[in-house]
Every structure is written in structure tokens, then in C-alpha cells.
C-alpha positions as a printed Julia matrix, in Angstrom:
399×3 Matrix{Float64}:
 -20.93   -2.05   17.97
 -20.54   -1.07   14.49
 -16.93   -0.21   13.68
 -15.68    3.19   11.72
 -14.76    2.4     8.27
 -11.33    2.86    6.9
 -11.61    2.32    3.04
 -13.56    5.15    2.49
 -13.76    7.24   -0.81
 -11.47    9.63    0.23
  -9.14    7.59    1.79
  -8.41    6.07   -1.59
  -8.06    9.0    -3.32
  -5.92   10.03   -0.65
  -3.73    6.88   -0.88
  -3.94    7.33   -4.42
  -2.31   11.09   -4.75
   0.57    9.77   -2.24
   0.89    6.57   -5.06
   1.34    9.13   -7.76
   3.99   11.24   -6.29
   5.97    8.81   -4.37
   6.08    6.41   -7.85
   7.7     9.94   -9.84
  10.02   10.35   -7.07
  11.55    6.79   -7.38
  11.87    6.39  -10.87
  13.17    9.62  -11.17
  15.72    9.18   -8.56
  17.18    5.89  -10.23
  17.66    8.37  -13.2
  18.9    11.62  -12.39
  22.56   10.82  -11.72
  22.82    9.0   -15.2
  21.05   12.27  -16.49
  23.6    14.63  -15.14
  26.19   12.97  -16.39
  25.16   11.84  -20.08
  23.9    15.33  -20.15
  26.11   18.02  -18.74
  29.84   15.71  -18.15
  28.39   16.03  -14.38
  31.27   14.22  -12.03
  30.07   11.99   -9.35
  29.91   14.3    -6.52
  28.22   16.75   -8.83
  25.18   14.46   -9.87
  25.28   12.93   -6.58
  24.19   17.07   -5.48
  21.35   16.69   -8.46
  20.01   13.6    -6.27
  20.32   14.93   -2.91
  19.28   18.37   -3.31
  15.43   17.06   -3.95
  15.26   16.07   -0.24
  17.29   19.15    0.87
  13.97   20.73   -0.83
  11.74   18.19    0.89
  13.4    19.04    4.41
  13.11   23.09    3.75
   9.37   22.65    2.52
   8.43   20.29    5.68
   9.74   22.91    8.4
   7.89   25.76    7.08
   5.17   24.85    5.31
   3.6    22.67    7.28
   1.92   25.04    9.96
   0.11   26.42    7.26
  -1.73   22.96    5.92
  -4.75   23.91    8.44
  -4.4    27.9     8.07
  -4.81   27.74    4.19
  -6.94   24.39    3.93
  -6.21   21.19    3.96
  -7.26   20.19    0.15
  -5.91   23.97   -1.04
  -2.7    23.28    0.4
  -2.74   19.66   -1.55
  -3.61   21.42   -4.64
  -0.96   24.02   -4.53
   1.83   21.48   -3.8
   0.48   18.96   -6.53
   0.22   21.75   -9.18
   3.73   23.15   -8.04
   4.76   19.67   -8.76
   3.53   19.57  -12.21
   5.36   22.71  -12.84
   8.39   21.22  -11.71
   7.89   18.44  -13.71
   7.56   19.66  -16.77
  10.47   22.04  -16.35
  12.85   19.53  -16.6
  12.02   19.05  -19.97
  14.1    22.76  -20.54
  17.06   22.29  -17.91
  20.08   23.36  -19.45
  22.4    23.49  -17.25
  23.9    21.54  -13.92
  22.7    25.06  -12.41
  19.3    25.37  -13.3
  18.71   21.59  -12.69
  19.72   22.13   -9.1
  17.35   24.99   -8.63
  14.75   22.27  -10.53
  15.28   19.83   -8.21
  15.59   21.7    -5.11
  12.09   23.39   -5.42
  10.78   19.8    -7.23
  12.08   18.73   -3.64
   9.7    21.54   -1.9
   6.93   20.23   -3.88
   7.43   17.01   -2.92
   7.71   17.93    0.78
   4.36   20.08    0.34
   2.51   17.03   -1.37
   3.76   14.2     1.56
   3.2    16.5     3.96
  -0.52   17.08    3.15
  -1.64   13.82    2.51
  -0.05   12.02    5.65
  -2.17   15.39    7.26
  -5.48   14.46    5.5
  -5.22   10.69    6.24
  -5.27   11.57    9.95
  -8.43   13.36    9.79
 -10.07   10.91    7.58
  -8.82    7.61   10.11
 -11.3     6.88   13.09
  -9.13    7.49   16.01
  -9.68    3.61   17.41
  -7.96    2.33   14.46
  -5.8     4.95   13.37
  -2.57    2.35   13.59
  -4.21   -0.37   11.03
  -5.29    2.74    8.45
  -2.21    4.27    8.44
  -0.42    0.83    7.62
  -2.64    0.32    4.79
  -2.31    4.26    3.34
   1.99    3.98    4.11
   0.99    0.46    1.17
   1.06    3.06   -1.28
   4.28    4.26   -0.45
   5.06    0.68   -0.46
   4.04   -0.63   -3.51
   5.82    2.87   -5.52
   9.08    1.74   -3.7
   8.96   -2.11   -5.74
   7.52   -0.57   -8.74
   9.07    2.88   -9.35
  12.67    1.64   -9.7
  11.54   -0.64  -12.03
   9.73    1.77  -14.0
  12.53    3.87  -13.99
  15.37    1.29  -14.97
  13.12    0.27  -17.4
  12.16    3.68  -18.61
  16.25    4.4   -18.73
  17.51    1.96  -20.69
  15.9     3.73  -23.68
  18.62    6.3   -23.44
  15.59    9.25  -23.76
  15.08   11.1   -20.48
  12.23   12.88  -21.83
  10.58    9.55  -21.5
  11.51    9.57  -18.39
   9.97   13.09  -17.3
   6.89   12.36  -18.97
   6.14   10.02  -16.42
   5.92   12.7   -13.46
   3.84   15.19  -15.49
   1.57   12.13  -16.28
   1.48   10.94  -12.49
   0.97   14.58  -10.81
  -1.67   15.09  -13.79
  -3.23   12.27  -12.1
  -2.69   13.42   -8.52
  -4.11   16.71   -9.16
  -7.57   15.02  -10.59
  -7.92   13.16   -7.07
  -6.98   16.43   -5.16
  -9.53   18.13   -7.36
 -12.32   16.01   -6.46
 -11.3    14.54   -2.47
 -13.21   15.71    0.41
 -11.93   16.41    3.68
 -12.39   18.7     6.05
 -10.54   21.43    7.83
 -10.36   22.55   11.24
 -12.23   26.04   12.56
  -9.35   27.85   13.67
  -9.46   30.25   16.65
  -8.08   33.52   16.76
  -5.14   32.98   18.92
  -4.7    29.82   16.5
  -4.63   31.61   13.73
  -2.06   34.25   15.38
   0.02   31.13   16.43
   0.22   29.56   12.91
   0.93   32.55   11.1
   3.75   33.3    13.74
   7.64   31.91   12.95
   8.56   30.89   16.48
   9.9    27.13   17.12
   6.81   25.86   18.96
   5.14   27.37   16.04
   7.48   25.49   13.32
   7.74   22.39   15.34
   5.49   20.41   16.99
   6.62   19.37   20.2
   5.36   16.11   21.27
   6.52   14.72   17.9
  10.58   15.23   18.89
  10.92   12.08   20.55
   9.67    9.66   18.05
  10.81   11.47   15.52
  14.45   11.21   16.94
  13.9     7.46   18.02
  12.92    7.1    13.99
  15.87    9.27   12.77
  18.67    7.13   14.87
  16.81    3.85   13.34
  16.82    5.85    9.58
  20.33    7.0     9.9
  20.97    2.82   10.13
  18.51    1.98    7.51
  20.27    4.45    5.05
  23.04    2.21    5.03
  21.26   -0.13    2.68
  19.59    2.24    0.53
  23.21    4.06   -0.02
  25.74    0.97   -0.32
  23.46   -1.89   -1.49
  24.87   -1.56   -5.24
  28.85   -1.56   -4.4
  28.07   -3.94   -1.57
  26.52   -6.82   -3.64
  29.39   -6.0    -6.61
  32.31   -6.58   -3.77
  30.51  -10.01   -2.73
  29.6   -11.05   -5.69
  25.43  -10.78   -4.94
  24.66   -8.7    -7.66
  21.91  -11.0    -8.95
  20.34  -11.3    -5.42
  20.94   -7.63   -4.96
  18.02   -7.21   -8.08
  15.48   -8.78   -5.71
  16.59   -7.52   -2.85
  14.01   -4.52   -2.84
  11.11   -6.53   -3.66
  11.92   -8.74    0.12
  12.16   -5.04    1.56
   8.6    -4.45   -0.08
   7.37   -7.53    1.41
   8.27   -7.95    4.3
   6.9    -4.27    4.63
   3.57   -5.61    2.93
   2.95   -8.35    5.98
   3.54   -6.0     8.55
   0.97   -2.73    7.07
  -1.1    -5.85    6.86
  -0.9    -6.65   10.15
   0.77   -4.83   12.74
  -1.48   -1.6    13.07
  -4.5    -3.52   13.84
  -2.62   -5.31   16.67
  -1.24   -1.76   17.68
  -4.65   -0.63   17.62
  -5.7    -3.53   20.39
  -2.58   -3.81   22.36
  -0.37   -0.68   22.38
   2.58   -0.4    20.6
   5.24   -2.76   22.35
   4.08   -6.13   21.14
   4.97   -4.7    17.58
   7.49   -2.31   18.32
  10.08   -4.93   19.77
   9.28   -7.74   17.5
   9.94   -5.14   14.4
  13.54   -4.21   16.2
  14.43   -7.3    16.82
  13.86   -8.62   13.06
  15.76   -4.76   11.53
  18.62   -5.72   14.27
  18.98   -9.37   13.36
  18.5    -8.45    9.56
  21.71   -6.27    9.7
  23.73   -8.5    11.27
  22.35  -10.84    8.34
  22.38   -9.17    5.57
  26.38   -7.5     6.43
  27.73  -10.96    7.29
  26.16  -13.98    4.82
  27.53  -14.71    1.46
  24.4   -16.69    1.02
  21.74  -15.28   -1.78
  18.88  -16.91   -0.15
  19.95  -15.6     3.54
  20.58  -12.27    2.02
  17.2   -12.01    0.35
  15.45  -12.98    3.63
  17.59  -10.41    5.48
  15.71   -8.52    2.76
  12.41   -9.66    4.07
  12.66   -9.22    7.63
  14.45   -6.11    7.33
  11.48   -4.49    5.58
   9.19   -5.85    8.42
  11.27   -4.22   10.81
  11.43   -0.63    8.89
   7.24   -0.54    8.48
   7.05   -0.97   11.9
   9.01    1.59   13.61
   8.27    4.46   10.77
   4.09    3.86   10.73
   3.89    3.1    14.45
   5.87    5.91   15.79
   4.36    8.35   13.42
   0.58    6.67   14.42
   1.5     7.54   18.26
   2.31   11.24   16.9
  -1.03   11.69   15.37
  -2.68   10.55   18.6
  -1.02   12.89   20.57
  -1.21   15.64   18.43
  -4.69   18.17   18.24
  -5.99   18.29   14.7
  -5.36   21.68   14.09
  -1.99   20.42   14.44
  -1.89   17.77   12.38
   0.15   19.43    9.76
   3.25   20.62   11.92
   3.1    16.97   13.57
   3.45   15.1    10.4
   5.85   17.96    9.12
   8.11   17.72   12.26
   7.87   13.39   12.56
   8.99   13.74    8.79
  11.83   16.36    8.52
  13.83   14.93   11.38
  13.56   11.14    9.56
  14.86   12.58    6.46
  17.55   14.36    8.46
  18.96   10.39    9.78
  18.23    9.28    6.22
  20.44   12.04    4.82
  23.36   12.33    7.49
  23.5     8.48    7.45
  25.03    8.14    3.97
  27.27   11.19    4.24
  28.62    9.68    7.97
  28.48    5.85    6.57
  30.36    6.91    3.95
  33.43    8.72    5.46
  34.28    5.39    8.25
  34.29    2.77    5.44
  36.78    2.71    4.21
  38.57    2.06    7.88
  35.88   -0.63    8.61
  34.85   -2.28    5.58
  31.08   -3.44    4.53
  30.54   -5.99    7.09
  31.58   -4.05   10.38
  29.72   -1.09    9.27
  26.53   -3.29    8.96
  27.36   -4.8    12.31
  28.11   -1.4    13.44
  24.77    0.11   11.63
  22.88   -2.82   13.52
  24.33   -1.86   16.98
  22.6     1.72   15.79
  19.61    0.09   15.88
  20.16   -1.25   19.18
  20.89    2.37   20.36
  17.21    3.33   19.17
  15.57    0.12   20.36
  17.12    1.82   23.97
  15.48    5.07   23.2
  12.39    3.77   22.76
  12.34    1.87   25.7
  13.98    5.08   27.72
  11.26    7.92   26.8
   9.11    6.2    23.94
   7.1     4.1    25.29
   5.35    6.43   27.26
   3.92    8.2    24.36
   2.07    5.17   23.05
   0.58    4.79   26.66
  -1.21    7.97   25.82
  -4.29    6.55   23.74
  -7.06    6.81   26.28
  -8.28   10.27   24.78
  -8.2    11.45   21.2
  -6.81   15.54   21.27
  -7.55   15.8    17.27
 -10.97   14.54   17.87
 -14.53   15.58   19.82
 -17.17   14.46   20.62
């Protein structure tokens, strides 16, 4: 038997708008705080609010907006969040105030939320449901490769001192996004009347989609330990004198996530998902307890490594067993749902992390951090598993 393509036009167009956005939001990110403060006298804790009010945005945009992916259109719901981003974008270039560039960021935030939210939905319908798990590794590749390269881009873009630089690069990359949501072809579901009634309705099962709590809470518990890294990695490597390692420390986290989009879908695909799932907890777990304790630069970068292999795993797999349990006209709130409650562990963990270090110090909060990991390796194993079990049918697809 012939086997349903992947790599399809759409699909890279697809991958391609996700590329463009995600690359804005990570060289902006590096930015913003030095922005805030060479621009307004911002304080820490006030630029540190200019950073984290984008995914505040992100979170508000993914809990209502996404029930309404399918009841506007797929590819009209892409459009309006890519050419709400390019509005946003370009209004940066007039913030004038710590006050306006908090309302900026927050609904730049939205936009982003809109934009994630619609592509992860359109992937879904484009993947063949029999190998769902290897296509949505290679798709997440894009968010991969923006992770290495946007922080580059945007240290690089920085050093020049002129932020309008900077903010040219997201009106040139959503330019870009909106010609491949212009000209992408996907299709959207014929909605029932009672479907209709249900999306436009503001109940929870309405907001939320069900079926996704579980892995989505299994993902936040392992995001909330994850965060630690993203948040600390800076003052971490200054205190143990890594700071050099610390530079190429993010491109092992992009490889190790490379090897397993690479791989570990298509095995998912075949076996289920504990022959990845428990190999990719085992190497986040172990890289912790790495990565808090070595003074080494070479352990510390492969910590790197096999910490990114562990991350790919859960995020893609979980959110894979999601999709398949998920109808299509559903597909929206599902990825919506999966997504806000991540970025809720990814949030809380820094804010948490942050208030018990100084009582524990860097290396028993990464020990600590990998004993959270443990915690959702034992949620998995409690009421996860059973969701990937559930492959024998496809609910977003017919025959």
C-alpha cells in the first residue's frame, strides 16, 4: 500500500507561516527588556511586565478564540491573526510610553496566540491520521529551527543599538506569513446546526476541550520544570563561571530536539507512545540532574542535548495523542486548550522558581525541578497512557 504523503504544498506553507512568527517572537523577546529600559528608564520588574505580558496575550487569545478557528474558517481565521500581527508590528515603531507598549504587547501577544493556534489547527487536517505523530515532529522543526536562529538574529540585530532595526524584522516576517496564508489551501469542516450553536456559545465545554486536560496538565507540570532553564540559564552560567558554554547551550537544546522530530513520531506512529514517551523522560530527568550539578562545559552542553530530546518528546507526542482524540471540528479548541495550559506551567514556573531560590540555591532547585519531572513522568503513567491507547479510530476523520 501506497502511503499518505506528508510534505505536501500546504504543509510547507503551513510550516512556513509558523517559521515566520515564531522567528519575530524570539528575536523580539531577547530585545524588549533592553528596549524598555534604554527607552523609557523601565526598572527590572517593569520591563520584565513588557516581556511577559505578550504570553499573558497569547494565553487570553488561546481560551477564546480558538472555538471559532472552524466557525469563521480555518485560512480566514489565519489571515486575521497574521494581519493583526502586522499591525502590531508595525505599531511598535510609535510606542511612546511603558503604557502603550504594554497594551502593544499584550494584543501583539493575542496575535500571536491567534496565529499558533491556527496553524497547529491546519496541520492536523492536512496530516494523514496513520502518521500524524512523524508530521507533526517535522512541522514543531520550524518552531525548532526559529528557537536556534531567532536569538541570534536578535542579539545580533541588538547590538546595533537601533530597535527600529529590530521591529522591522516582524513586519518583514508576518509580511511573509501573510503571502503563504494568502495562497494555502485547506479545508474546513461543514458545521451542523447544533455545532454551530455550540461554538458560538461561552460555556466551559465550549471554551475547553475536554479530552485535551490531561495531557495538557501532564505537559504543564513537565513545562513548569523546563521553565527553569529558559528563566535562570543566564545568572546560572555567570555564578559557575559557564558563560561561554551557556552561548551554545541553546543550539544542544535545538539538537537534541532536531534528532527526536526526526525520529520519534514515526516510531510513535508504529508503536504507541510509551517506547518514546519514557525514553524522552528519562533523558529531561537525567539532563536536570546534569545540567544543575556539573561544572563541566562539555557535560553541561550535553545536558543541553539530551534535555532538548526529552522536551520534543513530551510537547509533540502529547499534543499528537490530543489531535487523535479530538473530532475535527474540534481541532481548534483542542490545540487551543493543549496550548494555554503549557503556557500556564511555562509562566507560573519562573514566578514560583524564582521566589524558593534564594533558600535553595541553583543546584537543588535543578535537582528539585528534575524531581518535577519525575512527578509528571507519574502522571503519565497514572491517567496518560490511556489516551495514546486510543488510536484504533480517527474522530477528525471519515471515511
Amino acid at each position: 500500500m501506497q502511503r499518505s504523503s506528508i510534505f505536501t504544498r500546504d504543509f510547507f506553507l503551513d510550516a512556513a507561516i509558523s517559521l515566520f512568527c515564531c522567528l519575530n517572537y524570539f528575536a523580539l523577546l531577547i530585545n524588549i527588556v533592553g528596549f524598555s529600559t534604554d527607552t523609557f528608564g523601565a526598572s527590572p520588574g517593569e520591563a520584565g511586565l513588557a516581556a511577559g505580558i505578550y504570553v499573558i496575550g497569547g494565553l487570553f487569545a488561546r481560551i477564546f478564540i480558538g472555538k471559532y478557528v472552524e466557525l469563521v474558517g480555518r485560512k480566514r481565521m489565519l489571515i486575521i491573526g497574521v494581519v493583526f500581527a502586522l499591525i502590531m508590528s508595525l505599531s511598535y515603531f510609535w510606542v511612546s510610553s511603558l503604557t502603550v507598549l504594554y497594551v502593544v504587547r499584550f494584543l501583539h501577544g493575542m496575535a500571536y496566540g491567534i496565529t499558533s493556534t491556527c496553524t497547529n489547527d491546519i496541520v492536523s487536517k492536512l496530516l494523514p491520521r496513520e502518521r500524524r505523530g512523524e508530521g507533526m515532529g517535522y512541522f514543531l522543526l520550524s518552531i525548532t529551527f526559529a528557537s536556534a536562529v531567532g536569538p541570534l538574529l536578535g542579539m545580533e540585530l541588538g547590538a546595533t543599538g537601533d530597535y527600529n532595526l529590530v521591529f522591522s524584522v516582524g513586519v518583514v516576517m508576518y509580511s511573509l506569513a501573510l503571502v503563504c496564508a494568502l495562497v494555502i489551501r485547506v479545508e474546513d469542516e461543514v458545521l451542523t446546526e447544533q455545532q454551530i450553536s455550540d461554538a458560538r456559545s461561552f460555556s466551559p465545554s465550549n471554551l475547553f476541550q475536554k479530552a485535551a486536560v490531561p495531557l495538557a496538565m501532564i505537559s504543564m507540570v513537565f513545562y513548569f520544570a523546563y521553565s527553569s532553564i529558559l528563566s535562570f540559564i543566564d545568572s546560572f552560567s555567570e555564578e559557575t563561571g559557564m558563560v561561554a558554554a551557556a552561548t551554545f547551550f541553546y543550539v544542544m537544546i535545538s539538537m537534541g530536539t532536531l534528532v527526536s522530530r526526526l525520529t520519534t513520531g514515526k516510531i510513535f506512529d508504529r508503536k504507541g507512545p510509551d517506547i518514546v514517551m519514557f525514553p524522552g523522560y528519562i533523558a529531561f530527568i537525567v539532563g536536570m540532574l546534569v545540567f544543575g550539578m556539573t561544572r563541566s562545559d562539555i557535560l553541561f552542553l550535553a545536558a543541553g542535548f539530551v534535555i532538548g530530546y526529552g522536551i520534543s518528546i513530551v510537547y509533540s507526542i502529547c499534543q499528537t495523542m490530543v489531535i487523535n482524540e479530538t473530532p475535527a471540528h474540534r481541532y481548534g479548541v483542542a490545540t487551543s486548550t493543549f496550548a494555554a495550559i503549557v503556557d500556564l506551567g511555562s509562566g507560573l514556573g519562573p514566578m514560583v522558581l524564582g521566589v524558593i531560590l534564594p533558600s535553595t540555591g541553583y543546584t537543588r532547585m535543578y535537582t528539585l525541578c528534575a524531581m518535577i519531572g519525575v512527578v509528571s513522568l507519574l502522571m503519565y503513567i497514572g491517567f496518560g497512557r490511556k489516551h495514546g491507547r486510543k488510536t484504533d479510530s480517527d474522530p477528525g476523520h471519515s471515511s
